[in-house]
C-alpha positions as CSV (number, residue, x, y, z in Angstrom):
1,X,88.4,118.6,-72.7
2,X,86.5,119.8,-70.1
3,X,85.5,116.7,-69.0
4,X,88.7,115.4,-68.0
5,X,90.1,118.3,-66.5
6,X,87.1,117.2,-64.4
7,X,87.8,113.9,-63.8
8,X,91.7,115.1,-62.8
9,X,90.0,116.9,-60.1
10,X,87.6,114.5,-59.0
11,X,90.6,112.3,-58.5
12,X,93.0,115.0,-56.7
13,X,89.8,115.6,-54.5
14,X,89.0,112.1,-53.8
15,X,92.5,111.2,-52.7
16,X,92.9,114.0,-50.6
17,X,89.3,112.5,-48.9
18,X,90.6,109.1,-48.5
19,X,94.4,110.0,-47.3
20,X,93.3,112.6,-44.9
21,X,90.7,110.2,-43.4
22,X,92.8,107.4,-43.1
23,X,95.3,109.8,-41.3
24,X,93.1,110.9,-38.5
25,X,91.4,107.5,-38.3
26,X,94.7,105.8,-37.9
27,X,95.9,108.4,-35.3
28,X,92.9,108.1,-33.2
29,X,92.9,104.4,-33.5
30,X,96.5,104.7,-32.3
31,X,95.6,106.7,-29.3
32,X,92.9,104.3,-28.5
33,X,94.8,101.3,-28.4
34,X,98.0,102.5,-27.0
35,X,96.7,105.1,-24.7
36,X,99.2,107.7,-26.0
37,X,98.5,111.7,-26.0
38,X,96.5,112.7,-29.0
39,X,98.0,115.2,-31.5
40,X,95.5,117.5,-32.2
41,X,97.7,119.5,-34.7
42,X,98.5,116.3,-37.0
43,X,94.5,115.5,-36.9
44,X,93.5,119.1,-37.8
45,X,95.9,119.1,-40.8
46,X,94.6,116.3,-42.1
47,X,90.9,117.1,-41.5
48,X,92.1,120.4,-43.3
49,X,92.8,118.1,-46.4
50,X,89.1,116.2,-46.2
51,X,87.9,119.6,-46.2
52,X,89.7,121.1,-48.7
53,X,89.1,117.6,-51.0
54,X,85.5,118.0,-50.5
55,X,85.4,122.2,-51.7
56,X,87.9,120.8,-55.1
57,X,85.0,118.2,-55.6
58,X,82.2,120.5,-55.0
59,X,83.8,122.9,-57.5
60,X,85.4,120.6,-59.9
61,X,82.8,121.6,-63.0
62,X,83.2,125.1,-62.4
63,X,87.2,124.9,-62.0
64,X,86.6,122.9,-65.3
65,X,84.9,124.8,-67.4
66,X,87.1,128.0,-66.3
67,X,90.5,126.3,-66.9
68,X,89.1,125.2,-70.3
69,X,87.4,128.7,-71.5
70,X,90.1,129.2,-73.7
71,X,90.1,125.8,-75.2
72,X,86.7,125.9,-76.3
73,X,85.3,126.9,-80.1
């Protein structure tokens, strides 16, 4: 059990890696080729969600093994 609780998290975490950083690359690939203003606010949420991805998958066994505690024999 407590190795797909896991593997749910790995997979939250990793998508909130890949959409967060395909949001700020496509906004500052926007304001590179069309020479618009640069929204700092929509690139710092989204580099909130890399970072936050990257804590879920750093902690993801001990998350685990803590939602699972009871579960266990």
């Amino acid at each position: 059990m407590k190795h797909a609780i896991r593997m749910v998290l790995w997979l939250i975490a990793a998508g909130l890696i890949v959409i967060g950083g395909l949001n700020v690359t496509l906004e500052l690939t926007r304001h590179w080729l069309r020479q618009t203003s640069l929204s700092a606010w929509f690139c710092l949420l989204w580099v909130v969600f890399i970072v936050l991805g990257v804590i879920l998958f750093v902690k993801a066994s001990a998350l685990a093994s803590r939602l699972t505690d009871d579960f266990d024999e």
